[in-house]
N, C-alpha and C positions, 0 to 999 in steps of 0.2 A: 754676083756676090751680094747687089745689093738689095735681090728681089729676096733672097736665101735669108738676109739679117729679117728684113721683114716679114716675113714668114714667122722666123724662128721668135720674134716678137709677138708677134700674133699669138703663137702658142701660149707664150708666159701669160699675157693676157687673159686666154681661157682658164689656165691652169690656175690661177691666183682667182678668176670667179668663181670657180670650182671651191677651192678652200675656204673661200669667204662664205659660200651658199652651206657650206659642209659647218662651220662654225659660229652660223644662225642658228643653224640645226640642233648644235650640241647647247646651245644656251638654253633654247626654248626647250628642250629637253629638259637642264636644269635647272628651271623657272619652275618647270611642272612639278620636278621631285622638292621646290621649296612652297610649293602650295601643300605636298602631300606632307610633309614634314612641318608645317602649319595645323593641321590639324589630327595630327598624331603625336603626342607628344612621346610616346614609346619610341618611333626614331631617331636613332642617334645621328646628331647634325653631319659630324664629320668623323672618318674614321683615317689618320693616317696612318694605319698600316696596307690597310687596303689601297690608299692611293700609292705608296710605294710600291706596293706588286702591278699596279695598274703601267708605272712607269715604269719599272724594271721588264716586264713584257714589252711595253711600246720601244725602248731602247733596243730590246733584242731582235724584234721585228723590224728596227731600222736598220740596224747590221744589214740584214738581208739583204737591205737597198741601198748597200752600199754610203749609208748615212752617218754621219760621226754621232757618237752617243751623247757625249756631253751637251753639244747643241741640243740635239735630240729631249734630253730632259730640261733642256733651260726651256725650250718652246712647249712644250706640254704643260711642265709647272705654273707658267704664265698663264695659261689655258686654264687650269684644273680652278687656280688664284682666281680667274674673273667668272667662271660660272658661283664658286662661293659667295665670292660679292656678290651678285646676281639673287645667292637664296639667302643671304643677309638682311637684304632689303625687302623681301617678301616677309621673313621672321620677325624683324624689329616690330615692336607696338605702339603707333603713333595716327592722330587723325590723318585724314585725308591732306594733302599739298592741295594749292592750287594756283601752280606756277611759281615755282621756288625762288629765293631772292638771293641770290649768294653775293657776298662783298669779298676781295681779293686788292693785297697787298701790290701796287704798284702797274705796269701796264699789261698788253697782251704779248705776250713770249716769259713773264716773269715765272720764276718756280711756283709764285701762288697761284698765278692765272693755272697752272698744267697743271697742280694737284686739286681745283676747282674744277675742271673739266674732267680729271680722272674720275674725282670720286662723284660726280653727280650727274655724269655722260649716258648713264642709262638708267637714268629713272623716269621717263616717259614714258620708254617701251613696256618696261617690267613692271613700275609702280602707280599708272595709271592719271597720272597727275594731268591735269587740266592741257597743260601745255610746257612744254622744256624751262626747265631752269635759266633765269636771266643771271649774267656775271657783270658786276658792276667795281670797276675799280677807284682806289682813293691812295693819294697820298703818303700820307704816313699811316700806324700802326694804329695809333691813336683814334684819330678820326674815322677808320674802319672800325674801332669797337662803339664807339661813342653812336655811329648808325646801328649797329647793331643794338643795342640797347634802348634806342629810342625806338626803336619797332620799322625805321625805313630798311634795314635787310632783315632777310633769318638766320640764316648762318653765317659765318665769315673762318677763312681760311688761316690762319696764325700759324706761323714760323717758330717752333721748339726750339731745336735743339741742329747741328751739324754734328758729322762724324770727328771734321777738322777742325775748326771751330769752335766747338762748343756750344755751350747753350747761350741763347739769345734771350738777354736779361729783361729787356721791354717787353716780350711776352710775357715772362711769369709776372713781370709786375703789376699786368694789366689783366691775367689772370686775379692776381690776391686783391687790384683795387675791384674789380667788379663780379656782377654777381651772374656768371659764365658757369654757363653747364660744356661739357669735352661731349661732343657725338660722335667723331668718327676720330679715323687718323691714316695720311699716304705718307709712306717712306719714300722718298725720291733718290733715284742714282744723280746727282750731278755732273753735267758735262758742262764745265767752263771751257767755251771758248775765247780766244780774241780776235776781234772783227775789226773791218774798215768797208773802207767807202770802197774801194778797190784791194784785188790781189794787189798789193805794194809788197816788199821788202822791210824788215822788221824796223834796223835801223833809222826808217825814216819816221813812224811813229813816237812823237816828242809828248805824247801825254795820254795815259789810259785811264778810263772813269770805269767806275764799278760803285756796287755797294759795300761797305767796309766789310763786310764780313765773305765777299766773293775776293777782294782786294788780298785780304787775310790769309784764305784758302788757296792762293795761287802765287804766295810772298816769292815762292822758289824758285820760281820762273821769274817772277819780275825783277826780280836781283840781276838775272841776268841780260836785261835789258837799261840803256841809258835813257830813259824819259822819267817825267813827273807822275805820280797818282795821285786823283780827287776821287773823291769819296762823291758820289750818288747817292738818294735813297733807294735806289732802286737799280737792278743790272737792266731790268728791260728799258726803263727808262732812259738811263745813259746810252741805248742804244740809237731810242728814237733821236737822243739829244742828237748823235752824229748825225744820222739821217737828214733830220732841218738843216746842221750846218753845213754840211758838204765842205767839210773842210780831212784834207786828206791827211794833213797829223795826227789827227786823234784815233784814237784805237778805242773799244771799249770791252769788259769782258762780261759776257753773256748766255744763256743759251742756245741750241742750234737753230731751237723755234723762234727765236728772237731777232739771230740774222735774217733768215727767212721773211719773217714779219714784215721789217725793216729796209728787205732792199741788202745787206749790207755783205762784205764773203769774209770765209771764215779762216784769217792765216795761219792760226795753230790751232787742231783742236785738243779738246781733255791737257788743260795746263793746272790741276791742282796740284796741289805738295802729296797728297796721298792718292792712289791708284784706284783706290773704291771711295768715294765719298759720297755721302748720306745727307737730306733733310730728312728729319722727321717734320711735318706738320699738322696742325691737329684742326678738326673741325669744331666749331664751336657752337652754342646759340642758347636760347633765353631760358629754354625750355629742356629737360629732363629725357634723353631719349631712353625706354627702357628694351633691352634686348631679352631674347630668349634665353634659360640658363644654358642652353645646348650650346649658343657660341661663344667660341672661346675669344674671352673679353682679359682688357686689361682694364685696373680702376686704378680713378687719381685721387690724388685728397690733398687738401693743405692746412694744415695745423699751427698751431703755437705753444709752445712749453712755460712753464712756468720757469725761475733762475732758480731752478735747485741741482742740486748734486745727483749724477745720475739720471735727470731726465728724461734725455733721450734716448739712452740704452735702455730705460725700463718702456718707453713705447714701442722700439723697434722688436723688444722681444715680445711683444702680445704678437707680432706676422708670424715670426717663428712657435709660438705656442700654437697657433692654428694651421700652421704648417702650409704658409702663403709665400710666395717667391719675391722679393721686392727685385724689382727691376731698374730701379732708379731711384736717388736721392738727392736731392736739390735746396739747397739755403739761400736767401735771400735776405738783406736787412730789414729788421720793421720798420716801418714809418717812424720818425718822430718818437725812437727809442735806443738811440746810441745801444752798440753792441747787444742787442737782442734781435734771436732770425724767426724767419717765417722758414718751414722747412716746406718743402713739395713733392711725394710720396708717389711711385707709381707702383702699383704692385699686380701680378698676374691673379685676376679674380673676377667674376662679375656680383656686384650686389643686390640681384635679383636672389642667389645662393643664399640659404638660412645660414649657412657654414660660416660668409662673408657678412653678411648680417650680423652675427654673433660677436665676430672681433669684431667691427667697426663701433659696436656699441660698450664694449672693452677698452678699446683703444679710446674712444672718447672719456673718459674717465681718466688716462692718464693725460690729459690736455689742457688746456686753458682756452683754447678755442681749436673746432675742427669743421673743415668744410667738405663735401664729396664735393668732387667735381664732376663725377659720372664714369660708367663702363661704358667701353664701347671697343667692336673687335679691333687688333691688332694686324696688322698685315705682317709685320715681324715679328710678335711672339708664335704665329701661325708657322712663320718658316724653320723658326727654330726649333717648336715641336716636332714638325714634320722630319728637317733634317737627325733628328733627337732617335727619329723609329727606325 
């Protein structure tokens, strides 16, 4: 029996080289069509209807094999999603890298460390760069832009918005205090789990650390638990914290790559209040990245109104005159001006577009102050067009 497991190990083994070697293949493939699509500007970047018949074929050739379909298209989609990125990065217009510097919110296993390594994991291969991306983490939020801006990182990773949660206010603040261009953006599925030092029994855990907004996201489960919660800056952090102490009370709730990280096992996992929960977070840096108008981009902008009657209604209608989708709308207080907002605008558009061009210099005129903050593609207005066809 036990030569037969081994065996039948073995196979998985090749079988999984196989797919790996098969999925080198399909990149460098699509590396090639975003060089071709680089200097052609007559091809159309992406078309999805075509990628819907692409997967509605591969679905029904999986039937065949006895495959369930819905998998079937979650694993392709993923697929089709990272060769795009792939000719994203080929499209964009920007000089040469030479070893990238990226700054990430808190430690290794955090949500910023894993949308840091998602979005800049294959820029060596494809984009030629000197040598891999270094990821350097900090503290608070603050102190990651404050590097950013004095020129020791180039990008940094920033925390928007939660499905559950909401929007995290110290970003957009730190957005309106500085003068931050938006270059990319990863959605993140969240899996909160809660860890310890040991598989233990729940009840024995007398105190769980998180960051308040992981704390937040999981209020409904922790209700129904007797112990205390401390707030963290950070969930990977509170992870490490148990780690040094080795102490078996404490619990913490974190990522899967965190217990991992950490040493630590994981006694519940997926404990938030809602069943799909979301980061968005957005990539940032000093400098302007501008994309081709073929991808499909979202742009940010943050403005200020004057106090008059109407204000805002007459700015939100220049999107609709030019027949732009707002996807988000966001108010913050100004500094040091009781009851007056900063408002923070995302709309589906890139302003490489004369189209986009056209309102944005519209729309400044109903303002008192306007800032872009930059286009850059969407990994979820992608899905939602696609799912749209």
């Amino acid at each position: 029996m036990r030569e037969d497991l081994k065996e039948y190990r073995n196979r998985l083994d090749k079988i999984d080289r196989n797919l790996l070697e098969g999925l080198s293949e399909r990149i460098s493939v699509a590396n090639k069509i975003g060089k071709a699509k680089l200097h052609n500007s007559a091809l159309k970047f992406r078309d999805f209807v075509r990628e819907e018949e692409i997967l509605q074929s591969i679905m029904k050739k999986g039937e065949m094999y006895q495959l369930d379909p819905s998998h079937i298209r979650k694993l392709f989609s993923e697929i089709i999603e990272y060769s795009v990125r792939v000719q994203e990065q080929k499209l964009y217009k920007t000089k040469d890298e030479e070893g990238l510097r990226v700054a990430y919110h808190g430690l290794k296993g955090s949500y910023s460390y894993l949308a840091a390594k998602t979005h800049f994991g294959s820029f060596k291969k494809f984009m030629k760069v000197g040598r891999e991306a270094s990821f350097e983490s900090y503290e608070t939020l603050g102190k990651m832009i404050e590097a950013l801006v004095d020129g020791e990182q180039d990008f940094a990773i920033l925390p928007l918005e939660n499905t559950t949660a909401g929007s995290i206010n110290e970003s957009y603040d730190l957005l309106g205090k500085y003068d931050l261009k938006i270059v990319g953006e990863e959605i993140l599925e969240v899996n909160h789990c809660l860890m310890a030092l040991e598989k233990i029994p729940l009840h024995r855990i007398k105190r769980i650390l998180s960051h308040p907004q992981a704390l937040l996201q999981c209020s409904k489960f922790l209700d129904t638990l007797d112990c205390s919660k401390e707030a963290f800056s950070n969930t990977a952090m509170a992870a490490e914290y148990i780690h040094k102490l080795q102490d078996l009370s404490l619990g913490a709730i974190a990522s899967p790559e965190a217990a991992e990280i950490y040493g630590l096992h994981i006694l519940k996992n997926n404990i938030t209040n809602q069943f799909k929960n979301y980061t968005r977070l957005i990539v940032v840096s000093r400098e302007e990245r501008l994309y081709d108008q073929r991808v499909p981009c979202k742009t940010s902008l943050v403005f200020t109104l004057g106090h008059t009657k109407g204000a805002l209604i007459k700015a939100l209608q220049v999107f609709e005159k030019y027949d732009l989708n707002l996807s988000k709308i966001e108010s913050r207080p100004k500094v040091n001006s009781p009851w007056e907002y900063v408002f923070y605008v995302d709309f589906e558009g890139n302003c490489q577009d004369s189209h986009v061009q056209d309102m944005l210099t519209e729309l400044s005129s109903k303002t008192t102050h306007m800032k872009n903050l930059g286009s850059y593609p969407s990994p979820l207005e992608r899905k939602v067009k696609g799912n749209q066809k």
